[in-house]
C-alpha angles and dihedrals in degrees: 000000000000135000116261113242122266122256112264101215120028128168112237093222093194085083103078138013126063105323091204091050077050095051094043089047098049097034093047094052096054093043091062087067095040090052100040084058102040086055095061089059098049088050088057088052086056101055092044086051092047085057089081089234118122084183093072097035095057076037094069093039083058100045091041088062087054087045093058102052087055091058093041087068087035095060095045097059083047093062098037087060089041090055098042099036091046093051087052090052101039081056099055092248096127095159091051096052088049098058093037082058101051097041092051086050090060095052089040094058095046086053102049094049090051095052094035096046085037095058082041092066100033089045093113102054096024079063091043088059089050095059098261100148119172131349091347090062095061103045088056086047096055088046089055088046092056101038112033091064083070098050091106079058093062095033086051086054108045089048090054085039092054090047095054090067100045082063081041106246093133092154092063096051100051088046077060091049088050092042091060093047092042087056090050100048092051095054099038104072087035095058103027090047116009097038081030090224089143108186095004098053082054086048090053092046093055090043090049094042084061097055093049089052091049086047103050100035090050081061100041081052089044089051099057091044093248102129136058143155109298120252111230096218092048098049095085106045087040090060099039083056090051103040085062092068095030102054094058088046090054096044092058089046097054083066107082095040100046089052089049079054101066086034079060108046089048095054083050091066082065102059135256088306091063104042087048091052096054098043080046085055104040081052093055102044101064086050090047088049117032100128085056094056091039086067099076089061093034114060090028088092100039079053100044096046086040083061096041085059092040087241091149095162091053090051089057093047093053087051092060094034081059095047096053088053089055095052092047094044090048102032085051102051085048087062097049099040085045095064101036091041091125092051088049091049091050090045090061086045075233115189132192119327084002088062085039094065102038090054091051093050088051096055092024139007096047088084090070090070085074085073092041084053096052084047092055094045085038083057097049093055101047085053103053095033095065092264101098095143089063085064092053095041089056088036092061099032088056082049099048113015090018095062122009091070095032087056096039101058082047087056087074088065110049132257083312086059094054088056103052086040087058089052098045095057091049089052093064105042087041091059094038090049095048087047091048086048088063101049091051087054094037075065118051125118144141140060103311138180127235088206091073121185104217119111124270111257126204114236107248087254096164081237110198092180141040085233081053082050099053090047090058097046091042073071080066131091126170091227127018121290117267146211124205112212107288092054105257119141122260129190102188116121112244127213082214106069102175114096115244 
């Protein structure tokens, strides 16, 4: 079955109208995916909590920081097969995306069993090095052992999922983004409660969900004719073209988890309360803040079409429409969590420094997400303004600099310490990277195309799952966004890139 042609004249809708109506509009609606999916993480967090055992709760906080070293690599082949992949078919050359795909597949697949069968054999001491210590160490480790075999799943079915919306059937893939945490949300509760499998029925939903994802989005791939069997003499050039997209991807993002590692392996020092407060934590944040998260995605389009038109003033205006989003969605949450911090805690069935911390990032600390917030929209703008390296340069200084001394000062100070530390660092590289972001758009001038070349950059979403992962990507398109004449939206990718 073959792709429909695009359409050859198509109205960017980005350059007129309210910007903030077009920032609510496209930020709202992804943040609709993103939070139904992150929900379905923080609810496995409850049931694990609800289980009276500190040990698997600090269990899954240890094996999510593997975890998301594993998507991070998984996110940035994705990207590297979307970019490629996207470029070939905005410029007519079918055949060639086809056979990129499927190399990049291959590859894909070889990778990801080599790291997923490697972390299940190297479960035990990887976790060790993480902090994992007792009987929270092997059950982390069990869960590694179950789930970390079915990474190329998962891998198998970001990368159809990513090439189902280089053809623009964006619908499809997120459908394929749901399926996977509806899957989840329905085993969870049977095998961790009603089989009583605790940690390990958790550990077989998310495996089987995987294998529901790779199934459904092969087909979905199938189905739009992207994917083939791999051509020997092609696998090699085909991967080189993509790895030149994908390495910088995954080492951005690297960034985020390798930051929640050393977070990890400081509240460790503290004991199973402390470790289990912060994973209950880093659960409940994506949910709280989904529209937040949704931005990056989001205004990346209304910027980049903006630019395309030469319309400056409206770029800038996007940025601080952005912004403003940010404060009331934020503003807004802190309120509200302020004032139900005892039923949050309850719901987490939170003891001790776990219910310590919870109850100081209700009242505090959850200010300091307004600066995770203007690094996310910073980031959309440097991506989508031809300065994507800026984006990986805040993206690893809030990780490193931004966090080891923070943190370790914070160290001084118990597992309360950790936590403001980790705010701290994220208040100074958020408002260096927003006033960076001005200036960037301060200076903008000159003819531009909306069809830029740079490489398409994750937003930096903590993601704790490889369903969290597709949401986020399903932010992603390989061009800006479109609109045909009557307005409605179009995600087809267009070999004429100015706005009409």
């Amino acid at each position: 079955m073959t792709r429909p042609s695009p359409p050859t004249r198509q109205k960017a809708c980005f350059v007129t109208g309210s910007i903030m109506r077009h920032v609510l509009v496209m930020a709202g609606t992804g943040a609709i995916g993103l939070m139904a999916v992150f929900a379905v993480d923080m609810l496995n967090m409850v049931y694990i909590a609800h289980l009276g055992e500190n040990a698997l709760t600090a269990a899954i906080g240890f094996a999510g920081a593997v975890i998301g070293l594993q998507i991070a690599v998984s996110i940035g082949l994705t990207i590297g097969i979307s970019a490629a992949t996207g470029r070939a078919i905005g410029a007519g050359q079918h055949e060639e995306a086809r056979q990129i795909a499927s190399s990049a597949l291959a590859v894909m697949l070889g990778l990801s069993c080599l790291l997923g069968f490697g972390t299940m054999a190297a479960a035990h001491p990887i976790l060790h090095l993480f902090g994992a210590r007792g009987a929270a160490l092997e059950h982390a480790s069990t869960y590694l052992q179950i789930v970390s075999p079915f990474l190329p799943l998962i891998c198998l079915g970001m990368g159809s999922s990513s090439l189902m919306r280089v053809v623009g059937d964006a619908k499809g893939s997120m459908h394929i983004t749901l399926l996977g945490a509806l899957v989840a949300a329905i085993l969870d509760p049977i095998l961790i409660f009603g089989l009583h499998e605790g940690l390990t029925g958790a550990a077989i939903s998310t495996a089987l969900s995987r294998f529901v994802v790779a199934t459904v989005g092969l087909r979905g791939a199938l189905r739009h004719d992207m994917v083939t069997w791999p051509t020997p003499s092609r696998i090699l050039p085909d991967a080189k073209h993509v790895a030149s997209v994908a390495m910088p991807a995954i080492l951005t993002n690297l960034a985020t988890p390798v930051g929640g590692v050393y977070v990890t392996q400081s509240m460790a020092r503290f004991g199973l309360e402390a470790v289990g407060g912060q994973a209950s934590i880093e659960r409940t944040v994506p949910v709280l803040f989904s529209l937040v998260f949704a931005l990056t995605g989001s205004v990346g389009p209304i910027m980049a079409q903006n630019m395309g038109a030469g319309f400056y003033g409206r770029v800038r205006e996007t940025l601080t429409a952005a912004l403003k989003l940010v404060l009331l969605s934020i503003g807004a949450t802190w309120l509200i969590l302020a004032a139900l911090q005892n039923y949050v805690v309850a719901v987490f069935n939170a003891q001790g420094d776990a219910a310590m911390l919870i109850h100081l990032f209700c009242s505090l600390t959850i200010g300091s997400y307004l600066f995770v917030g203007m690094l996310f929209v910073a980031n959309a703008a440097f991506n989508n303004l031809g300065h994507p390296l800026y984006s990986t340069a805040f993206n690893w200084g809030r990780a490193t600099l931004g966090t080891i001394p923070f943190v370790g000062i914070g160290l001084h100070y118990g597992p309360a310490g950790v936590q403001l530390g980790q705010a701290a660092g994220v208040l100074v590289f958020g408002t260096l990277a927003v006033i960076t972001a001005f200036r960037v758009t301060r200076n903008l001038s000159g003819p531009a195309l909306a069809h830029s070349t740079a490489p398409l950059t994750a937003s930096d979403i903590p993601t704790t799952s490889a369903e969290a992962a597709m949401a986020e990507l399903d932010e992603l398109t390989p061009s800006p966004a479109l609109c045909d004449q009557d307005g409605s939206l179009q995600n087809h990718v267009k070999t004429d890139s100015r706005p009409t």
